[in-house]
C-alpha positions as a Markdown table, in Angstrom:
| # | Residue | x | y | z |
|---|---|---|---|---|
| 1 | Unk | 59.7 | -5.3 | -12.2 |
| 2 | Unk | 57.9 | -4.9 | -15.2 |
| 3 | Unk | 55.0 | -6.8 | -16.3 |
| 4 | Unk | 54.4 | -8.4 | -19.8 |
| 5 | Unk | 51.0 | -8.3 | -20.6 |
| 6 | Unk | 48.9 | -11.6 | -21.3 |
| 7 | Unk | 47.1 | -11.7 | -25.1 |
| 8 | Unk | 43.7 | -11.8 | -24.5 |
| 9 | Unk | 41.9 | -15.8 | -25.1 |
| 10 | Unk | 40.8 | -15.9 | -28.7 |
| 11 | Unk | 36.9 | -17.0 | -28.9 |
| 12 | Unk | 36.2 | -20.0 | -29.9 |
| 13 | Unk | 33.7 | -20.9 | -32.2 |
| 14 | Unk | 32.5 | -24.3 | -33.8 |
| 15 | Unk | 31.9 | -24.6 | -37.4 |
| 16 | Unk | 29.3 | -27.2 | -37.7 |
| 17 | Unk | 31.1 | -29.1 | -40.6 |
| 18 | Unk | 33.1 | -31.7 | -41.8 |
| 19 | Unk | 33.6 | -30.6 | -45.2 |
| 20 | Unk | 37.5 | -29.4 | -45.4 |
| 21 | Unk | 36.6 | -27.4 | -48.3 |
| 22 | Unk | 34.1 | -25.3 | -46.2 |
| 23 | Unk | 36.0 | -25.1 | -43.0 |
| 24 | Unk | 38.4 | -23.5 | -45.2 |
| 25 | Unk | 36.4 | -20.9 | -46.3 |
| 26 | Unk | 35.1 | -20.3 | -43.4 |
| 27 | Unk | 38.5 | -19.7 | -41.6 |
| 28 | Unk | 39.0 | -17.3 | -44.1 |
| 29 | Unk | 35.8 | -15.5 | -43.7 |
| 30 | Unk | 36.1 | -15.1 | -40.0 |
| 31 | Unk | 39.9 | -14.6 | -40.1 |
| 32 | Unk | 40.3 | -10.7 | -39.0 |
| 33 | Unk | 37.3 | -11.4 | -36.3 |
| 34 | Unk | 39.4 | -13.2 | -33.5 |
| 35 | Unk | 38.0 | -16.4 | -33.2 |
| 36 | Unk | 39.8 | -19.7 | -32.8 |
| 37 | Unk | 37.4 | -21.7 | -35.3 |
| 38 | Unk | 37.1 | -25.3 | -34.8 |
| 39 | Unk | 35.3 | -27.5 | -36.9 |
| 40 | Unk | 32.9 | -30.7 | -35.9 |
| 41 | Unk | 36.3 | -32.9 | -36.1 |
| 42 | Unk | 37.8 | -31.0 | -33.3 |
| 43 | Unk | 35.7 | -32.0 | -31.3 |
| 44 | Unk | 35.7 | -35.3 | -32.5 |
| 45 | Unk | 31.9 | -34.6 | -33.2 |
| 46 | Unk | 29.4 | -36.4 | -36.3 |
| 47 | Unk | 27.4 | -33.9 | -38.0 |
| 48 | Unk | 23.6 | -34.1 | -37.8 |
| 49 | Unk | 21.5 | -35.7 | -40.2 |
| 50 | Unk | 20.0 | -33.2 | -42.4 |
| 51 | Unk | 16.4 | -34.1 | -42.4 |
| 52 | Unk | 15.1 | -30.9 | -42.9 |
| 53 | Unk | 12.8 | -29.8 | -46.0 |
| 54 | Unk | 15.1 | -26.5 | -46.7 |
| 55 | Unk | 18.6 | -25.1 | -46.6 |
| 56 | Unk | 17.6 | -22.7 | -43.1 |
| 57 | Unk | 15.7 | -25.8 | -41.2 |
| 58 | Unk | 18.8 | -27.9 | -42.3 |
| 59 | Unk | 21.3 | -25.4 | -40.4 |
| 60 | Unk | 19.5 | -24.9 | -37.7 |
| 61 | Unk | 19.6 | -28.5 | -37.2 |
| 62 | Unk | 23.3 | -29.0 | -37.5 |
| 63 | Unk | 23.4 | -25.7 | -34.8 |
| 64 | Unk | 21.4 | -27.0 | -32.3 |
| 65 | Unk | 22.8 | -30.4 | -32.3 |
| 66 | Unk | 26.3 | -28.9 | -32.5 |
| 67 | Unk | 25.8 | -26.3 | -29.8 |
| 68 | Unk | 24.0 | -28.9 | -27.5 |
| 69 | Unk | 27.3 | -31.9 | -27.9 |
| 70 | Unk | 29.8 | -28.7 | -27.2 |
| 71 | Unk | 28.4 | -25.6 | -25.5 |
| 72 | Unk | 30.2 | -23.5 | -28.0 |
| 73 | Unk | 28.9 | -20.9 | -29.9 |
| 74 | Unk | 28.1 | -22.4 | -33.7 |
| 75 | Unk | 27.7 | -21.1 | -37.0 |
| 76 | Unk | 26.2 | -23.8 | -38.5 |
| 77 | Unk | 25.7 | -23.9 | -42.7 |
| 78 | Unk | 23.1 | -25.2 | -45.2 |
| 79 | Unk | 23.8 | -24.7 | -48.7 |
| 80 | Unk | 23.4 | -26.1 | -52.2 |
| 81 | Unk | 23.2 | -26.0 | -55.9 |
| 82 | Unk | 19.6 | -25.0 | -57.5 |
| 83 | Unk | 19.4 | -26.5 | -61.1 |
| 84 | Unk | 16.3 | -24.2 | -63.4 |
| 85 | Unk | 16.0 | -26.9 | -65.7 |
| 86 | Unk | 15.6 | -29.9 | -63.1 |
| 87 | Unk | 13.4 | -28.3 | -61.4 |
| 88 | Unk | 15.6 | -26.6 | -58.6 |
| 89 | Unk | 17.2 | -29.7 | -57.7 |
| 90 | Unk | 19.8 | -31.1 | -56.6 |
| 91 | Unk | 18.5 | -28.6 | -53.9 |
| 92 | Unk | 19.0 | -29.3 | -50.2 |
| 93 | Unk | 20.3 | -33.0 | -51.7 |
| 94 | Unk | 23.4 | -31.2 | -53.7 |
| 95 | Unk | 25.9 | -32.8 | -50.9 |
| 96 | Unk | 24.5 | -36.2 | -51.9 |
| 97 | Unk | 22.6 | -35.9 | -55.2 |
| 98 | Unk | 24.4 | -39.0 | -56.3 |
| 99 | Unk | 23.8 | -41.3 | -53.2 |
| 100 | Unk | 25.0 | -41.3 | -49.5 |
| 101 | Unk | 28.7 | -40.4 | -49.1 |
| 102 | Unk | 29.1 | -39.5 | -52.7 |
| 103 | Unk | 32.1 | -37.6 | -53.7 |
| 104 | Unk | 32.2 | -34.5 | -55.4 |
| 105 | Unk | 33.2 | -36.1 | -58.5 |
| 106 | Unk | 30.1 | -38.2 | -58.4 |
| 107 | Unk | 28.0 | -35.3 | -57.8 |
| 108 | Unk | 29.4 | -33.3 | -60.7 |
| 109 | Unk | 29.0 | -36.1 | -62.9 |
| 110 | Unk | 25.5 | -37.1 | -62.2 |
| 111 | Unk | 24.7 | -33.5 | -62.6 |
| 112 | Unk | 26.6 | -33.6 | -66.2 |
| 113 | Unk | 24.6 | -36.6 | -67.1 |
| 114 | Unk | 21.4 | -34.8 | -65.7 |
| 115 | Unk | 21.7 | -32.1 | -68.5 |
| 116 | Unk | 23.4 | -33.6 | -71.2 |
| 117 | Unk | 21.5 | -32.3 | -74.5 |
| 118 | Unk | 20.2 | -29.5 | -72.6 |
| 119 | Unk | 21.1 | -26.1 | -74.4 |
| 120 | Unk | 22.9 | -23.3 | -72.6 |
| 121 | Unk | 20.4 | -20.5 | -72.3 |
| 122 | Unk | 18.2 | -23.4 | -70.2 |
| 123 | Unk | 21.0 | -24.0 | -67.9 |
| 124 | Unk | 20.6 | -21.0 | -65.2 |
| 125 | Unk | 21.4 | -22.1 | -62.1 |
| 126 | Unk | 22.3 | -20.7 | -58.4 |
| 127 | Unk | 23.9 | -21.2 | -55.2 |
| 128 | Unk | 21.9 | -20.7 | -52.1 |
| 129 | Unk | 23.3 | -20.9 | -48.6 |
| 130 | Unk | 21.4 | -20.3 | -45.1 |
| 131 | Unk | 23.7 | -19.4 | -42.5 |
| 132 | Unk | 22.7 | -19.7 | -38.4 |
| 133 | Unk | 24.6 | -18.2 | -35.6 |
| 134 | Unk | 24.2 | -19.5 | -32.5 |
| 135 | Unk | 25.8 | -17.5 | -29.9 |
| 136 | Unk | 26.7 | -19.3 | -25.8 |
| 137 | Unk | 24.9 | -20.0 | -24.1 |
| 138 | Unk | 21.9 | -22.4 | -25.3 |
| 139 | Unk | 18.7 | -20.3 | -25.1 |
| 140 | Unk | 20.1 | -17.6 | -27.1 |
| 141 | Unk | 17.8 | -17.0 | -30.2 |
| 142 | Unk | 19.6 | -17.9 | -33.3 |
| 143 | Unk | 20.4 | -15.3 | -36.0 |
| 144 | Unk | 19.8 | -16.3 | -39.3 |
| 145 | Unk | 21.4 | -15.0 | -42.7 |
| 146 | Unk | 21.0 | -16.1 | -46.6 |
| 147 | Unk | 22.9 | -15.8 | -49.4 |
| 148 | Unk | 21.9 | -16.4 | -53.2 |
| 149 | Unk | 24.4 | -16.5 | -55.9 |
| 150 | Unk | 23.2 | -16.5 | -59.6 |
| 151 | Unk | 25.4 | -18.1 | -62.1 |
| 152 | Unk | 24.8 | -21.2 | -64.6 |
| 153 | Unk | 26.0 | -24.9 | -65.5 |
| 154 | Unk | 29.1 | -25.4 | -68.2 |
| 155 | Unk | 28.7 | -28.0 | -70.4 |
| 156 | Unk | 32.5 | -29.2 | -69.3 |
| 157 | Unk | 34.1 | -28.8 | -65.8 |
| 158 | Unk | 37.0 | -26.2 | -65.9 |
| 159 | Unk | 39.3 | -25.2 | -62.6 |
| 160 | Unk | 40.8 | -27.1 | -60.2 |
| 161 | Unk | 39.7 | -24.9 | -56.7 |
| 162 | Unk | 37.1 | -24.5 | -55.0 |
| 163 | Unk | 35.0 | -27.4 | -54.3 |
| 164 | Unk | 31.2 | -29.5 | -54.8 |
| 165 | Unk | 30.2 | -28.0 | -58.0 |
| 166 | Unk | 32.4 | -25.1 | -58.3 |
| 167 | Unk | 34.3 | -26.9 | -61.3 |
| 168 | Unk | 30.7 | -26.5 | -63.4 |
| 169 | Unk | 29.3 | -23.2 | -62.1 |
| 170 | Unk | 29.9 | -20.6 | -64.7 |
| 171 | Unk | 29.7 | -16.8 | -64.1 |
| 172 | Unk | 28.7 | -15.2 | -67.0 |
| 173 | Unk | 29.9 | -11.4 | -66.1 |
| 174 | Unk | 33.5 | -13.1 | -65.0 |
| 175 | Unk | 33.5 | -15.9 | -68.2 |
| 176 | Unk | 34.9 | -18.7 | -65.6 |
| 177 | Unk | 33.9 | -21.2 | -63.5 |
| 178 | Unk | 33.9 | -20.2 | -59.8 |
| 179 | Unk | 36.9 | -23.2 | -59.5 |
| 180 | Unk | 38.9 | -21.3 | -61.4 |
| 181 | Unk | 38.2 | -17.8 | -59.5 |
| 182 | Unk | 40.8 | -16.0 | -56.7 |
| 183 | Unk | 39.8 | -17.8 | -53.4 |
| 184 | Unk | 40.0 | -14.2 | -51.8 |
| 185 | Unk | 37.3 | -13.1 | -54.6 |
| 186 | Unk | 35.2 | -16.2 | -54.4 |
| 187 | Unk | 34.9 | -15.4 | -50.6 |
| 188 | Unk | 33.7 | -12.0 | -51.7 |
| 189 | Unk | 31.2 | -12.4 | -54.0 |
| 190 | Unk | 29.7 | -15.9 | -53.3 |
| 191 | Unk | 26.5 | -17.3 | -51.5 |
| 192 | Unk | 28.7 | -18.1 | -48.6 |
| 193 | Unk | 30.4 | -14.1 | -48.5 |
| 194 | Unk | 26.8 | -12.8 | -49.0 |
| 195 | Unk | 25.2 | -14.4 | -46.0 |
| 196 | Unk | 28.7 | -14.0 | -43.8 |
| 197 | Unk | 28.8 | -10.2 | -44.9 |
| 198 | Unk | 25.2 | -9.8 | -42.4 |
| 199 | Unk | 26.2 | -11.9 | -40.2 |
| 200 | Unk | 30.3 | -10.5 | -39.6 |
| 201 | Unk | 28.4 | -7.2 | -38.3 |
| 202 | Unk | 27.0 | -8.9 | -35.7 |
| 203 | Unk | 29.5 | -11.2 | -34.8 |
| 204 | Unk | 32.1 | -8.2 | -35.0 |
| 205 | Unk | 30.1 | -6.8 | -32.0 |
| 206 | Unk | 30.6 | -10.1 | -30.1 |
| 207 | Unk | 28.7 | -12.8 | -28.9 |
C-alpha cells in the first residue's frame, strides 16, 4: 500500500498591521519564503499605540505587544514620510499627520496644503521604514532592518496604487509617482523591499 506523503505545515508568521495596503505588500514580499502570514485582524488583535519617539522604537513596540497577545513569530513595521522642507515631518506621525484615524486622503491633503507655494527643487522628500523580526519564542533578540527611499513631493497627486502618500511621491530617475509604479517593482526598489531584502536572508534560513 503506498503512502501519499503529507505537505509539510507552512510557518506562520504575524504581521503586526492593520493596514490592508501593507499586509498586502508584505504577502508579496514573503511570498516564495513559506509562511502562512496573518495579520493583527486574524487574530482579532488591536495594534499598539505607537508612542515611541522613532520609526525602530515604534516597531519594536507593535512586536513585542504583538508577539506577547499571540506567541507567533512577528515582523512588526514602522515607517513614514520625511518632508525636507517641514522639517522632516510628518515623520513617525505620517499615519496620522491629519488627526487620529485620518484617512489617506486627509493625510495627502494636509500634506498638499503644507507645501502649497513651495517650489519644486525644495520639495525632497523620503520614505523611511524600520523593520523588526521577532522570531518564537519570546526571549529571542529581535533583528532589526532599515530602509530609506529618496524621492520628492508632486505638486498634484497622480496614480491610483499603492497607498498613504504614494499618489504624491515622485521619483525623479522613473518621472512617476510610486502610485503609478508596477506593484512587483515598487516591492523592489522601495523602503519597505530595502529593509525586507536584509531581513529575507535571515528569515530564508528559518526562525
Amino acid at each position: 500500500m503506498r503512502h501519499r506523503s503529507v505537505p509539510a505545515a507552512r510557518r506562520r508568521i504575524l504581521v503586526a498591521t492593520g493596514n490592508a495596503g501593507k499586509l498586502r505588500e508584505f504577502r508579496a514580499l514573503l511570498d516564495d519564503l513559506g509562511f502562512e502570514v496573518l495579520g493583527l485582524g486574524d487574530c482579532g488583535l488591536a495594534g499598539a499605540e505607537e508612542t515611541g519617539d522613532s520609526f525602530v522604537a515604534n516597531a519594536l513596540l507593535k512586536a513585542h505587544h504583538a508577539a506577547a497577545a499571540t506567541g507567533l513569530a512577528v515582523i512588526a513595521d514602522d515607517s513614514g514620510l520625511e518632508v525636507d522642507a517641514l522639517g522632516g515631518a510628518p515623520g513617525v506621525h505620517s499615519a496620522r499627520y491629519a488627526g487620529d484615524g485620518a484617512t489617506d486622503a486627509a493625510n495627502n491633503a494636509k500634506l498638499a496644503a503644507a507645501l502649497a507655494g513651495v517650489p519644486l527643487e525644495r520639495r525632497g522628500a523620503r520614505y523611511r521604514c524600520a523593520l523588526v523580526y521577532l522570531p518564537a519564542p519570546a526571549g529571542t533578540p529581535p533583528i532589526v532592518t532599515e530602509g530609506v527611499w529618496e524621492g520628492m513631493i508632486a505638486p498634484q497627486p497622480r496614480g491610483g496604487g499603492g497607498f498613504g502618500y504614494d499618489p504624491f511621491f515622485f521619483l525623479p530617475e522613473l518621472q512617476c509617482t510610486a502610485a503609478e509604479l508596477d506593484p512587483d517593482l515598487k516591492n523592489r526598489i522601495s523602503h519597505r523591499g530595502i529593509a525586507m531584502r536584509e531581513l529575507r536572508e535571515r528569515l530564508a534560513r528559518g526562525p
